[in-house]
One Martini backbone bead per residue (centre of mass of N, CA, C, O) as a GRO file, in nm:
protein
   87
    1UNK     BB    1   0.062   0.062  -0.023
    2UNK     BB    2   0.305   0.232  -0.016
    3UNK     BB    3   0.386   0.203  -0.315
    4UNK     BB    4   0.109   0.335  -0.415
    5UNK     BB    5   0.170   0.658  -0.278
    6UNK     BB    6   0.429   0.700  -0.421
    7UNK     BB    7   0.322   0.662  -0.732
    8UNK     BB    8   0.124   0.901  -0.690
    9UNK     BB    9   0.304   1.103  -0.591
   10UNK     BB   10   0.476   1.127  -0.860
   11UNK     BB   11   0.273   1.147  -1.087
   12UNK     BB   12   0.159   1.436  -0.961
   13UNK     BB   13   0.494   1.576  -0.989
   14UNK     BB   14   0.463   1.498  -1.287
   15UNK     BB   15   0.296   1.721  -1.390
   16UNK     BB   16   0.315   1.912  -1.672
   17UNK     BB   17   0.555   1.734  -1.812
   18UNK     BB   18   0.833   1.687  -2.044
   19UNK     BB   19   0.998   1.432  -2.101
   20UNK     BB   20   1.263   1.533  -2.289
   21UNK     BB   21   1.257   1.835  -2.313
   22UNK     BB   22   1.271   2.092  -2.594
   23UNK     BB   23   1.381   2.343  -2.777
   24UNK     BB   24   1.321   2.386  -3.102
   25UNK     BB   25   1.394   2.470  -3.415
   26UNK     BB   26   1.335   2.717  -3.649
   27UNK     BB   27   1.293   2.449  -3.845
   28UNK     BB   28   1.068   2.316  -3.649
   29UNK     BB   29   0.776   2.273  -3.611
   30UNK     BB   30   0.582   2.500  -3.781
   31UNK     BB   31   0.283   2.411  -3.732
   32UNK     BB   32   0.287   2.496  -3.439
   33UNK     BB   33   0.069   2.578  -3.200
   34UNK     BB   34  -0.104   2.821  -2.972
   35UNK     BB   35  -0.341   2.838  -2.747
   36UNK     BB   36  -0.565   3.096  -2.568
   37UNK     BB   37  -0.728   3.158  -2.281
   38UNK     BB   38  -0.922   3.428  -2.098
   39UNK     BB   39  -1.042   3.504  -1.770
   40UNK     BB   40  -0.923   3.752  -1.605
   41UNK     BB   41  -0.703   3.544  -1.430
   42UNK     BB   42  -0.792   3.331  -1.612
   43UNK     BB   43  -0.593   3.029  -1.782
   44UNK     BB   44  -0.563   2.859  -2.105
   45UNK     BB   45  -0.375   2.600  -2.256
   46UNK     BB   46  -0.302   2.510  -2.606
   47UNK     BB   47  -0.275   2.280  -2.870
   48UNK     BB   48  -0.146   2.261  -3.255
   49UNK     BB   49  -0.234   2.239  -3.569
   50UNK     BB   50  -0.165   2.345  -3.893
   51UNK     BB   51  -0.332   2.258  -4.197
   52UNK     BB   52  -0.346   2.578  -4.279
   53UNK     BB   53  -0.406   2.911  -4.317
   54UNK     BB   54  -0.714   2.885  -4.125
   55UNK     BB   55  -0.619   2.597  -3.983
   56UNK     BB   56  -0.691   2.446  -3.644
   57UNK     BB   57  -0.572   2.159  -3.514
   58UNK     BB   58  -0.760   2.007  -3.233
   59UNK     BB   59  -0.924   1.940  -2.950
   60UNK     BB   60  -1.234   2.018  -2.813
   61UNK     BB   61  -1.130   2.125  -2.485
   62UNK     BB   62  -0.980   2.390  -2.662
   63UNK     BB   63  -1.241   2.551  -2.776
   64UNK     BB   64  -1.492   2.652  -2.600
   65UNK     BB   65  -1.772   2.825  -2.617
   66UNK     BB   66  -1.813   3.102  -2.364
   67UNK     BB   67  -1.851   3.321  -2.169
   68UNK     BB   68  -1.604   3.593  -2.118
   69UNK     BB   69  -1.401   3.465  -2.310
   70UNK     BB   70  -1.098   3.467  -2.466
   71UNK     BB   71  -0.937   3.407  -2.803
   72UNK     BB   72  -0.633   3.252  -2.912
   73UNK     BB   73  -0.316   3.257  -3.126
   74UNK     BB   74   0.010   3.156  -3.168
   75UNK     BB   75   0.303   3.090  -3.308
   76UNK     BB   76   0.585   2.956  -3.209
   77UNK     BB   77   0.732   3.115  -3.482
   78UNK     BB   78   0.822   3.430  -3.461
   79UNK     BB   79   0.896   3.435  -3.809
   80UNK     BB   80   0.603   3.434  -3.897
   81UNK     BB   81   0.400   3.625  -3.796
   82UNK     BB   82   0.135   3.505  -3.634
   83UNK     BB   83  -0.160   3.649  -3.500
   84UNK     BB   84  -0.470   3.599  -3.315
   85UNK     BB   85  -0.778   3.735  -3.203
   86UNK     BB   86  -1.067   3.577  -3.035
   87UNK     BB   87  -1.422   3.575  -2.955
   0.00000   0.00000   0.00000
């Protein structure tokens, strides 16, 4: 019982963490944004695939129109120059 304790606690000091993560270089992985909504001092970022020039694969939860919220999109390649607000 204690092992299964030990490992639910590693489990959950590890969230948000990707192990062996490393910043891409200008060359690598054009395609990928990032999503960014916000309301108040409330933040929730996810990521997205550019799949077209005006069109980003992404999760479903990742979405959702609420009242309240602002959401928007940004490049992660900051040499694309291109970023968008949306309401």
């Amino acid at each position: 019982m204690a092992l299964l304790k030990v490992l639910l606690l590693l489990l959950l000091l590890g969230l948000g963490e990707i192990t062996g993560a490393h910043d891409c270089d200008d060359t690598e992985r054009l395609y990928h944004v990032r999503l960014r909504r916000s309301k108040g001092t409330e933040r929730f970022r996810c990521g997205g695939s550019l799949i077209h020039s005006e069109w980003i694969l992404t999760a479903a939860h990742c979405w959702k129109l609420e009242p309240g919220w602002q959401s928007g999109f940004l490049c992660v390649h900051y040499n694309l120059t291109f970023s968008a607000g949306l309401t």
